[in-house]
C-alpha positions as CSV (number, residue, x, y, z in Angstrom):
1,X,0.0,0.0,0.0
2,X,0.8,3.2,-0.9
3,X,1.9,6.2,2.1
4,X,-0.9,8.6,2.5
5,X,0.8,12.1,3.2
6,X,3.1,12.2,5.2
7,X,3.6,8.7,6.2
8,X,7.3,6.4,6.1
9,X,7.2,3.9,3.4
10,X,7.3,0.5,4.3
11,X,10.6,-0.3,3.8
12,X,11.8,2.4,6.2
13,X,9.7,1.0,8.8
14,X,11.1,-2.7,8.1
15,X,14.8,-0.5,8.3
16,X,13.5,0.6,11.6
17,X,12.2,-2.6,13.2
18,X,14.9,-4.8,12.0
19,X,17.5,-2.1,13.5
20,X,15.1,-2.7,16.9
21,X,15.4,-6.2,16.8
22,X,19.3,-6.2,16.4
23,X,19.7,-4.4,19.5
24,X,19.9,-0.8,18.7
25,X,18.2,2.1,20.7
26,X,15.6,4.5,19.4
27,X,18.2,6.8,19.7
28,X,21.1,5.3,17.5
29,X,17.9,4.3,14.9
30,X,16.5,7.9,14.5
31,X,20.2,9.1,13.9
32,X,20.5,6.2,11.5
33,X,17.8,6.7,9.5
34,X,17.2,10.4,9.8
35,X,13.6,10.3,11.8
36,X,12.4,11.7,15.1
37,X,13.0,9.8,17.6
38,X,9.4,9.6,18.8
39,X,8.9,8.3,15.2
40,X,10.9,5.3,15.9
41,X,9.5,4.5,19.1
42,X,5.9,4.9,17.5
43,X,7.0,2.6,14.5
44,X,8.1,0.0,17.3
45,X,5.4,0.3,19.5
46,X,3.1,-0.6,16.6
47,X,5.0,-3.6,15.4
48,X,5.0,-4.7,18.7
49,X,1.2,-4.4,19.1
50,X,0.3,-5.0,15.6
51,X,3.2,-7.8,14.4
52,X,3.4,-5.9,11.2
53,X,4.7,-2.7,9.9
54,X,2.4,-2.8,6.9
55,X,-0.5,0.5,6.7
56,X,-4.1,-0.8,7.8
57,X,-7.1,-0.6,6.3
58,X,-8.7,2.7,5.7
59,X,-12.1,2.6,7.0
60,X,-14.6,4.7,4.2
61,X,-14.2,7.1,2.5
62,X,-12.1,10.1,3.6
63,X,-13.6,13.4,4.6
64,X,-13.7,16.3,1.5
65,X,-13.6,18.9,4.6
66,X,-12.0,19.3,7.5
67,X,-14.3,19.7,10.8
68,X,-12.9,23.5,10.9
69,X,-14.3,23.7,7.3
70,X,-17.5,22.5,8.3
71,X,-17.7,24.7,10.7
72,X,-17.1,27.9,8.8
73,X,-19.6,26.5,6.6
74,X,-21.9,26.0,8.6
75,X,-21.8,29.8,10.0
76,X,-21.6,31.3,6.3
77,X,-24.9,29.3,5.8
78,X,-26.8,30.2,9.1
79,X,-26.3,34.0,8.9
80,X,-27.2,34.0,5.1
81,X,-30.7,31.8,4.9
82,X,-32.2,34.6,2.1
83,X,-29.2,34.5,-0.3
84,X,-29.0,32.1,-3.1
85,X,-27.1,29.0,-2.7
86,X,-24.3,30.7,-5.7
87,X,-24.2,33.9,-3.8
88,X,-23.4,31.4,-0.7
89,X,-20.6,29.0,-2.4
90,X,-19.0,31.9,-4.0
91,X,-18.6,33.8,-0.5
92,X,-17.6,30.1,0.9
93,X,-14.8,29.6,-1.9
94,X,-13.4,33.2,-1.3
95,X,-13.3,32.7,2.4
96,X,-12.1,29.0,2.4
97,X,-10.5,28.8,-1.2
98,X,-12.5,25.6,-2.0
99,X,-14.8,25.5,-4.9
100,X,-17.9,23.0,-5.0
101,X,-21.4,23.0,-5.6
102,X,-22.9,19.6,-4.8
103,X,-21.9,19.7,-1.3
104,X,-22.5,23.1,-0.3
105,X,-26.6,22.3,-1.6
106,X,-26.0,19.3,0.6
107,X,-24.6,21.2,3.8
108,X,-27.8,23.7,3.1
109,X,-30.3,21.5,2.5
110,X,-29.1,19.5,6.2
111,X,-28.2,22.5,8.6
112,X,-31.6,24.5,7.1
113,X,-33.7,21.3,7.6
114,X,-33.1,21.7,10.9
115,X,-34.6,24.9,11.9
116,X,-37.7,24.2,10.3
């Protein structure tokens, strides 16, 4: 699988937990291999728990927003129930640099559903 972000690849954690298993600290690893040390010990404590170094599953689809986003969302629609749902997305992509239209009739059409 694939790193998502910011994650090691696979082979660096295998580096990591093989240098573990030979007796090296987390210290002398995250010199070795040029990561944190709380990255190491994180790595280790996984493969300890887990057995593997390998990703797991993701569950679902990931989010298209953050809950921040939503939020802001959320208050861009509440104060502005009279303006049309373009008026709305446009002020939305300007203040949160997204563009979308499908979701923002989504996001209306739940937090307005609500009040009525």
């Amino acid at each position: 699988m694939a790193p998502r972000g910011n994650e090691l690849h696979e082979k660096t954690r295998e580096t990591i937990v093989n240098l573990f298993k030979s007796g090296h600290s987390y210290t002398e690893i995250s010199g070795n291999v040029n990561i944190s040390r709380n990255t190491v010990a994180k790595v280790v404590q996984r493969y300890k728990k887990a057995g593997t170094v390998t990703n797991g599953r993701r569950l679902g689809r990931p989010n298209k927003f953050c809950d921040r986003t939503k939020r802001r969302m959320k208050q861009l629609i509440e104060g502005s129930r009279r303006r049309s749902a373009a008026s709305v997305a446009e002020e939305i992509s300007h203040s949160l640099n997204v563009t979308f239209i499908k979701l923002l009739n989504h996001y209306m059409a739940m937090f307005t559903s609500s009040f009525i």
